[in-house]
ZAMARGU-4260 file (C-alpha; in steps of 0.2 Angstrom, whole numbers, plus 5000, padded with zeros to 4 digits):
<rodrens>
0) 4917/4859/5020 | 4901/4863/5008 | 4905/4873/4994 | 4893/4885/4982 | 4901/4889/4966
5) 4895/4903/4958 | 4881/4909/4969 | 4872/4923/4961 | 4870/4940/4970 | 4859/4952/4962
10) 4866/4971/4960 | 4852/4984/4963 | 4855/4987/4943 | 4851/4970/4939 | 4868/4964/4935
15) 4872/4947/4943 | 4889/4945/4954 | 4896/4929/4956 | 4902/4921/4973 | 4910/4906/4980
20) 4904/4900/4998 | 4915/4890/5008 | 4904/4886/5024 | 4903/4871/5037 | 4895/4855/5033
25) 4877/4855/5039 | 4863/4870/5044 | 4870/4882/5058 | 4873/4900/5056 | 4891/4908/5055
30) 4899/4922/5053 | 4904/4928/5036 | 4921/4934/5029 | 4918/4939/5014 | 4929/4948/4998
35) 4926/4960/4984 | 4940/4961/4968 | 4947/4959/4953 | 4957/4944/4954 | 4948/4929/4948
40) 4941/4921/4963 | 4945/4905/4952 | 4963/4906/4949 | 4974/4898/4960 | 4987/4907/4970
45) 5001/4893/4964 | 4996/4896/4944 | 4995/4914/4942 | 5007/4920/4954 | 5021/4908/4955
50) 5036/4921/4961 | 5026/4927/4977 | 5021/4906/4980 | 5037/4901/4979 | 5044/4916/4991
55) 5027/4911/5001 | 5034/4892/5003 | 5048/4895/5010 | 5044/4908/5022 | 5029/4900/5030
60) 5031/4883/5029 | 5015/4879/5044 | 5005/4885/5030 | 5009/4869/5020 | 5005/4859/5035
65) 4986/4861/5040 | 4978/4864/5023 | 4979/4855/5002 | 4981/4872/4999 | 4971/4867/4985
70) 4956/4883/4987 | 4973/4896/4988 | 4967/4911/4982 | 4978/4929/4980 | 4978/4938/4994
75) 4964/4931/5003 | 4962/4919/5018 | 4962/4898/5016 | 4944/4892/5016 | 4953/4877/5022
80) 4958/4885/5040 | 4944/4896/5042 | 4929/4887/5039 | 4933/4872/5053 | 4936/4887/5064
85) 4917/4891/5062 | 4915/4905/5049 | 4908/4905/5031 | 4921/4912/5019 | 4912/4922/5002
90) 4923/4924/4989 | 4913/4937/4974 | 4920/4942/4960 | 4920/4960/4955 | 4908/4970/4944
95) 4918/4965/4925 | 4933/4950/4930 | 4932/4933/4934 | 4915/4924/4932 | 4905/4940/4937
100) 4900/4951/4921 | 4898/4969/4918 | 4912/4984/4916 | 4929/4983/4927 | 4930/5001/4934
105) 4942/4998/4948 | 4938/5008/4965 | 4924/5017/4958 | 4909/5021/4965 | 4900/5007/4957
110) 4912/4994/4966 | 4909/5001/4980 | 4890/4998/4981 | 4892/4984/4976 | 4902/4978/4988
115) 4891/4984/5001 | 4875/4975/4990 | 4887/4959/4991 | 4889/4960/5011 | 4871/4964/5013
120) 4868/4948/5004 | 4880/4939/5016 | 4872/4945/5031 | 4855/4942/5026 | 4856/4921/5020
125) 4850/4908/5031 | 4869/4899/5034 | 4875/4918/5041 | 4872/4925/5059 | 4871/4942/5050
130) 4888/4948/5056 | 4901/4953/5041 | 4918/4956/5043 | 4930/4960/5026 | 4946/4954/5025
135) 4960/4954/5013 | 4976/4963/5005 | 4981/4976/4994 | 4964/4978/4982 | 4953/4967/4996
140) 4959/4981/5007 | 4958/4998/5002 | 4940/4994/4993 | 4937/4991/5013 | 4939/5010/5017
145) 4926/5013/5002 | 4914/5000/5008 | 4916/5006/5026 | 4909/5023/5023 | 4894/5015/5016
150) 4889/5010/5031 | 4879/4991/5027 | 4871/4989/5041 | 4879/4969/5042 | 4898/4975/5041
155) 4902/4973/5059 | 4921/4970/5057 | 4934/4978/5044 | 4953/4969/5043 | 4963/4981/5031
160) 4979/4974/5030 | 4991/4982/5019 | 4980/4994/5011 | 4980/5012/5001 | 4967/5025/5007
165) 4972/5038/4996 | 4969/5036/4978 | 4980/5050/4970 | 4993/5051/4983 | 4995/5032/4985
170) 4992/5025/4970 | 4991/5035/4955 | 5004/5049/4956 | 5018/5051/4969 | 5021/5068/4976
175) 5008/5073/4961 | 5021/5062/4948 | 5013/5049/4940 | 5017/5031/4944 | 5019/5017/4932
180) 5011/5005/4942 | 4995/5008/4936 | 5000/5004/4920 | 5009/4987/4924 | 4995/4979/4936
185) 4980/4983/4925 | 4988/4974/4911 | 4995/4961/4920 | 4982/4957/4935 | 4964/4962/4927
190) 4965/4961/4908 | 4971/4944/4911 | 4956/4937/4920 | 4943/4953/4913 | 4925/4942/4912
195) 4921/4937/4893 | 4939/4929/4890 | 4930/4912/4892 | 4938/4899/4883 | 4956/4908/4881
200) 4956/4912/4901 | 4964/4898/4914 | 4955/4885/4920 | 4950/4882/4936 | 4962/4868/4945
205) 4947/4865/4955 | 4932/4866/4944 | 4939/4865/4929 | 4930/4879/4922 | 4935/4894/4913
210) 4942/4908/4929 | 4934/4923/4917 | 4918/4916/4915 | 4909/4906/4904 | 4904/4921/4886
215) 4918/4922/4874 | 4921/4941/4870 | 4929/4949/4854 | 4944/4958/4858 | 4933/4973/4854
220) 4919/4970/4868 | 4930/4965/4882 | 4938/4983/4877 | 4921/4992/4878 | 4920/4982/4895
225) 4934/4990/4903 | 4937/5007/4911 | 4952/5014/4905 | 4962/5014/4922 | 4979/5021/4916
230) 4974/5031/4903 | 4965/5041/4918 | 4979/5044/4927 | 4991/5051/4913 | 4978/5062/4906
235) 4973/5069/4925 | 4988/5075/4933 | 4978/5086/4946 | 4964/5081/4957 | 4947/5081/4951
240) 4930/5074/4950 | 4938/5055/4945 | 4949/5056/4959 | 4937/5064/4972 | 4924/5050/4969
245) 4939/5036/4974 | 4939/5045/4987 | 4936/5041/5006 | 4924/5050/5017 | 4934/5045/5033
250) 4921/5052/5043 | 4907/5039/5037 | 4918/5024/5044 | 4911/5016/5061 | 4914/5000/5059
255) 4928/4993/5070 | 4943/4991/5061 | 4959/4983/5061 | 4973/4994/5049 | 4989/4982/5048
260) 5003/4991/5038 | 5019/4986/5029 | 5035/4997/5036 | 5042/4991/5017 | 5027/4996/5008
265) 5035/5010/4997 | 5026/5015/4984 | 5007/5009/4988 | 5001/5004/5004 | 5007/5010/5019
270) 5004/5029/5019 | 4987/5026/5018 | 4987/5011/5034 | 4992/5026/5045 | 4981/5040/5038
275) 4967/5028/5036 | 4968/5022/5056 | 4969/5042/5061 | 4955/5047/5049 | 4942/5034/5051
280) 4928/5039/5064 | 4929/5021/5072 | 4929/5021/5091 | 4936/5002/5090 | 4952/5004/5078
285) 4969/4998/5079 | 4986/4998/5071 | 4997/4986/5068 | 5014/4987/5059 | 5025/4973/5054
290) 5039/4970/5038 | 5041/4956/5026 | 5035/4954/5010 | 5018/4961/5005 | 5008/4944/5007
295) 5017/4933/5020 | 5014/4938/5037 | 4994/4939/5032 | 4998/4920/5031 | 5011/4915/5044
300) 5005/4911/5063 | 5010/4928/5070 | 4997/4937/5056 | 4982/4923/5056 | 4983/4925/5073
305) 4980/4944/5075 | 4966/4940/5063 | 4959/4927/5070 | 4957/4936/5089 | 4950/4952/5078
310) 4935/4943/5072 | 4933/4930/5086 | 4930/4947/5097 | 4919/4954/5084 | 4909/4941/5071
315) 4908/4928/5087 | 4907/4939/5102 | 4920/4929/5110 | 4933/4933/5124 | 4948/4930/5113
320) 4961/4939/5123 | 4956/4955/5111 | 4951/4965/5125 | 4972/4968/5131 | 4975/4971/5113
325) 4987/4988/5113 | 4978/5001/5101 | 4996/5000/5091 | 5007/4988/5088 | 5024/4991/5080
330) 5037/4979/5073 | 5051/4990/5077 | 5063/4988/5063 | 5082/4985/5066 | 5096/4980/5051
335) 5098/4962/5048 | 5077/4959/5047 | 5078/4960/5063 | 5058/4966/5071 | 5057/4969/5090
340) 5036/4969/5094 | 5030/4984/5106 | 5015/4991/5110 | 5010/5009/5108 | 4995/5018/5113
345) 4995/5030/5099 | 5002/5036/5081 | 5012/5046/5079 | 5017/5041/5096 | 5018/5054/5109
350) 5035/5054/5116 | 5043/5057/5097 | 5057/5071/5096 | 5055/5078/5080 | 5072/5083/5076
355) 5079/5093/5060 | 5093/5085/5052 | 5102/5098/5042 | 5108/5097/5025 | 5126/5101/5026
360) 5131/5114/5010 | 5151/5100/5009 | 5139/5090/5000 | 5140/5076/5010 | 5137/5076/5030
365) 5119/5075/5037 | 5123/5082/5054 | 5108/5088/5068 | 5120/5105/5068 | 5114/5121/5058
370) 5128/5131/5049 | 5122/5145/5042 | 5131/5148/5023 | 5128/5154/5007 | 5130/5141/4994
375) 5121/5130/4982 | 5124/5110/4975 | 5119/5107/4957 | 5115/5089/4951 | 5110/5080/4935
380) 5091/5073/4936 | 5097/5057/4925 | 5115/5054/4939 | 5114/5048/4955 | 5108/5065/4962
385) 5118/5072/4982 | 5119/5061/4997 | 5122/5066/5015 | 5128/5055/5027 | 5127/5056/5045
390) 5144/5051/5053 | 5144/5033/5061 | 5132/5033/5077 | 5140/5033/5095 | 5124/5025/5102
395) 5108/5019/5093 | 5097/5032/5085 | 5076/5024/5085 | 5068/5033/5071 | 5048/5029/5068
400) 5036/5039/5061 | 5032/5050/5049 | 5045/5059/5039 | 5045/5075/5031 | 5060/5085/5021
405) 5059/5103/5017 | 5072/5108/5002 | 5075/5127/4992 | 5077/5118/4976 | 5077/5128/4956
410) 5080/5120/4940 | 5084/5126/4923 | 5070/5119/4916 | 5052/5125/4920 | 5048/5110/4933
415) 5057/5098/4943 | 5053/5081/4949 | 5061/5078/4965 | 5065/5059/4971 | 5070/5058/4990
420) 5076/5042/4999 | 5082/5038/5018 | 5095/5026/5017 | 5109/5015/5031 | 5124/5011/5029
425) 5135/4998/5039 | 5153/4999/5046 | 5160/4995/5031 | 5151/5006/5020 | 5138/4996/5010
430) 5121/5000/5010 | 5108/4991/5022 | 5092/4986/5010 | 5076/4978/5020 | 5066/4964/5012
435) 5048/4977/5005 | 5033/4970/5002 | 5037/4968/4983 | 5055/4971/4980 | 5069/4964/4993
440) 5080/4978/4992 | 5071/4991/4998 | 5078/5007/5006 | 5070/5015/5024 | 5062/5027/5017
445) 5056/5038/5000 | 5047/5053/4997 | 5044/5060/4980 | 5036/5079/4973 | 5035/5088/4959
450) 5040/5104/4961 | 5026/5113/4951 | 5014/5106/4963 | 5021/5112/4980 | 5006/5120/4985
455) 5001/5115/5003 | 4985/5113/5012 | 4990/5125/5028 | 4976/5119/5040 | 4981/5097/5034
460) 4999/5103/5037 | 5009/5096/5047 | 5028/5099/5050 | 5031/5080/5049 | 5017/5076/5036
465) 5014/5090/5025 | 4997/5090/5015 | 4998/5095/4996 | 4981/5101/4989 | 4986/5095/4971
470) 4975/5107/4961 | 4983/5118/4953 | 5000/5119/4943 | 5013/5132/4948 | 5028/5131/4935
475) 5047/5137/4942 | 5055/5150/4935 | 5071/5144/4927 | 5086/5146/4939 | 5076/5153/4956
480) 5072/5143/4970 | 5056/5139/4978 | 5053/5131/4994 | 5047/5111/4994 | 5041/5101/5008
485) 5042/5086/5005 | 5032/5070/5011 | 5042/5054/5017 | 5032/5040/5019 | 5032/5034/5039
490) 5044/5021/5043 | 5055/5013/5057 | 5071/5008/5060 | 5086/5007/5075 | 5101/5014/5066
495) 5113/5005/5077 | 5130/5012/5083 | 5145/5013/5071 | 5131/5012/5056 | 5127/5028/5046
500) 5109/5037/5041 | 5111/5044/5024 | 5098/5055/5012 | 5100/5055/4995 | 5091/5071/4982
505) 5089/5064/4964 | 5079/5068/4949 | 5076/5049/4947 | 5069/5032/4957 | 5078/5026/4969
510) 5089/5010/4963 | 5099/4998/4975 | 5115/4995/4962 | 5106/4995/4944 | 5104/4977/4946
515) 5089/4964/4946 | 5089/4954/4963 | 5085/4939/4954 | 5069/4936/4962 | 5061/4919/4954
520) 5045/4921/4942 | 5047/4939/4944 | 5033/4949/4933 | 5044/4964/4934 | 5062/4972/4937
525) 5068/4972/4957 | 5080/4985/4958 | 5074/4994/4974 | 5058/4997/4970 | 5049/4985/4960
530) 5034/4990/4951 | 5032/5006/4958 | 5042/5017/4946 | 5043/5035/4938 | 5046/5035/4921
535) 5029/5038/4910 | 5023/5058/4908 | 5042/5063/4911 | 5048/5073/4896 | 5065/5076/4894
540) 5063/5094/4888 | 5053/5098/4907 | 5062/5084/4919 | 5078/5079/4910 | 5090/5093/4916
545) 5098/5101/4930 | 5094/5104/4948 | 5101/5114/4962 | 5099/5115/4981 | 5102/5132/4989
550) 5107/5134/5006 | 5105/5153/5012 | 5105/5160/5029 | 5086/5154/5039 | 5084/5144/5024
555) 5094/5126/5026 | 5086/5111/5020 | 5085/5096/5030 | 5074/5082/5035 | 5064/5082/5051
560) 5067/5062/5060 | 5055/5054/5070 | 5067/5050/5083 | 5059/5037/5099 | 5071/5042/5114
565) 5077/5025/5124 | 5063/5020/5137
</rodrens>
């Protein structure tokens, strides 16, 4: 393998990028898999994140087989068993981290010509057959959908795996509450490897040189360097121009496209797989839906696989068995990490019964049965909020899809943020948690809003996904209720028979016991959630007091299932 460290690519604002090529031995032309990010092409995945290698060990042990696993970068594919395989594999830093210099402004428009700058360069060298295809998860993925809509006219593939579409509904605030994550990953994954660090930023295990470049910065230039990421989100709780130019112009994408989603994703990812795979304009697009953690089945044989049929079809123009490829494939989800794969032909898929699952005014049964009654059920936002519990199932229920709630909810305060989760329980009563793509203990399913920005989109509206415009602010009136329709990100799972489906209301993240799983080099918490939190921009004064659910003839909340009937 013949590798260039640090080839320059030239911005069309004459700052330099910096890419690594990994490419056969030899002259030839190959196809290109090229990345775009913040991550430090340099760093090694087994030095800076040592709790995901370590989880990544154990569950896909062929990884350790074929490959040193010495060129291991974050969330990207091994040089080592890609390049024998015939392709060129570009690593570029992003505009501001790792060895490339300039501001981090993360999914800006900036980045995202960039990016297309970078894979025009890719197409157009001598050791390229001009066909590009992206690839990568998380960040290396949802920059895709922006770099798709620019159209380069070398993109001729796009593998999006695990990746948000939506900047402000996936990423920065929930249901129009703001999400810590923000916070936690621009500290912790950018600052850390920001360009300018130079003799106080790792070293590469391979090269030896500094991951962050090679100019030692002041504390005070690496600060003018930097867009403030966070700070954004807290002072701009409604959409505006910053949000709009994150944005995706679905229409704009053409390239074909592969959009593989995380059922455990809550709280990033997943929600903007599936609106991503509807929105884009592709004629070649396909879903595929799996579980596990966030990073390993990109690795294991049943992911590298997909991948490597995707852009044998497309970057090589071979017969790679792509052509019988179902335009979806769902991991049907069962208790016990249990995934059943079957081919769809559409999302959602056609045969769905939508059926309403009423909100029962005991305070405890979820039941498909409307009673009409007057009543309401109050609960403290900092407690463990109401949850309703189907009783045991006498056969298996399928539920996948998306999930919508609709709730008449008041508070005594002049707003309300509203936490929703879908939850199992087994025979004996415990909760049923599934391994997420950060935290293990995830539950099915989790919708958040706050109540001042219920406003709906009526024509992006749907029963099961409903589409909140998120521009304008509409406070409650202390102690009267006002309708919420509630978004819950899709999921799946067989709730088998003699096990239980429950939905919990609270004013407050979901956790699994109030425990830390334990996790091994963990960055952060995992109590259910993981990074994905609510707890900045929340006063007390506004959000720390009590809600009530009203039920009221023609007006009974409930949550509308996705249920699969049994082929």
């Amino acid at each position: 393998m013949q590798i260039d460290w640090d080839a320059p690519i030239t911005m069309d604002d004459g700052v330099v990028m910096r890419a690594d090529v990994f490419r056969p031995v030899g002259n030839g032309q190959y196809p290109v898999i090229i990345s775009y990010g913040p991550y430090a092409k340099g760093l090694s995945f087994q030095e800076g994140y040592k709790s995901q290698w370590t989880r990544l060990e154990k569950a896909v042990p062929e990884m350790l087989k074929d490959s040193s696993n010495k060129y291991q970068n974050w969330e990207l594919v091994d040089p080592e068993r890609w390049v024998p395989d015939g392709y060129a594999c570009v690593r570029v830093d992003s505009r501001g981290a790792g060895r490339s210099p300039g501001v981090i402004d993360a999914w800006s428009a900036r980045e995202a010509q960039d990016f297309y700058h970078c894979i025009e360069w890719a197409g157009t060298q001598p050791w390229s057959n001009g066909k590009v295809g992206i690839n990568g998860i998380s960040y290396y993925a949802m920059n895709q959908w922006q770099v798709g809509a620019l159209q380069p006219p070398h993109l001729a593939a796009m593998c999006i795996w695990e990746g948000a579409s939506d900047y402000y509904r996936d990423l920065a605030r929930h249901g129009g509450i703001l999400c810590d994550f923000l916070n936690s990953w621009f500290n912790r994954q950018v600052l850390t490897v920001q360009y300018g660090l130079g003799d106080r930023g790792a070293k590469s295990v391979v090269t030896g040189e500094s991951i962050a470049g090679p100019d030692n910065f002041t504390d005070e230039q690496l600060k003018q360097n930097r867009a403030d990421v966070d700070g954004e989100a807290l002072r701009r709780p409604l959409i505006d121009d910053y949000y709009r130019a994150r944005m995706v112009d679905f229409s704009k994408i053409k390239a074909p496209l592969l959009s593989a989603g995380n059922w455990g994703g809550q709280g990033l990812h997943p929600r903007g797989n599936f609106e991503g795979f509807l929105r884009a304009a592709s004629e070649q697009k396909w879903l595929e839906v799996h579980g596990d953690t966030h990073f390993t089945h990109f690795y294991s044989a049943y992911g590298e696989a997909l991948q490597r049929k995707f852009f044998a079809h497309f970057l090589k123009g071979e017969k790679s068995g792509w052509e019988q490829q179902p335009r979806v494939s769902l991991n049907v989800r069962w208790p016990g990490e249990k995934f059943v794969l079957r081919a769809e032909n559409e999302w959602p898929l056609a045969r769905t019964r939508f059926t309403s699952y009423y909100l029962q005014a005991d305070g405890s049964t979820l039941s498909a049965e409307i009673k009409n009654v007057i009543k309401t059920i109050s609960y403290e936002t900092a407690g463990e909020g109401v949850t309703f519990s189907t009783p045991p199932m006498a056969q298996d229920l399928e539920i996948t899809g998306p999930v919508a709630a609709k709730l008449w909810l008041s508070s005594d305060t002049p707003d309300a943020d509203v936490f929703v989760a879908l939850r199992v329980y087994d025979p004996a009563g415990e909760e049923v948690t599934f391994i997420g793509s950060n935290d293990p203990r995830t539950p099915v399913g989790l919708g958040w809003l706050r109540a001042s920005q219920r406003k709906c989109h009526f024509a992006e509206s749907k029963p099961y996904r409903p589409w909140h415009t998120h521009d304008e602010v509409q406070p409650l009136t202390p102690g009267v209720p006002v309708e919420l329709d509630i978004e819950i990100w899709p999921t799946s799972i067989v709730v088998p028979v003699g096990y239980r489906l429950a939905f919990t209301v609270r004013g407050k993240d979901y956790e699994f016991d109030g425990t830390d799983s334990g996790v091994a080099h963990a960055p952060y918490p995992m109590k259910g959630v993981g990074p994905f939190t609510h707890t900045l921009d929340r006063p007390a004064s506004v959000f720390g007091g009590r809600n009530t659910l009203h039920f009221a003839d023609g007006k009974m909340p409930f949550v509308l299932l996705p249920v699969i009937p049994a082929k």
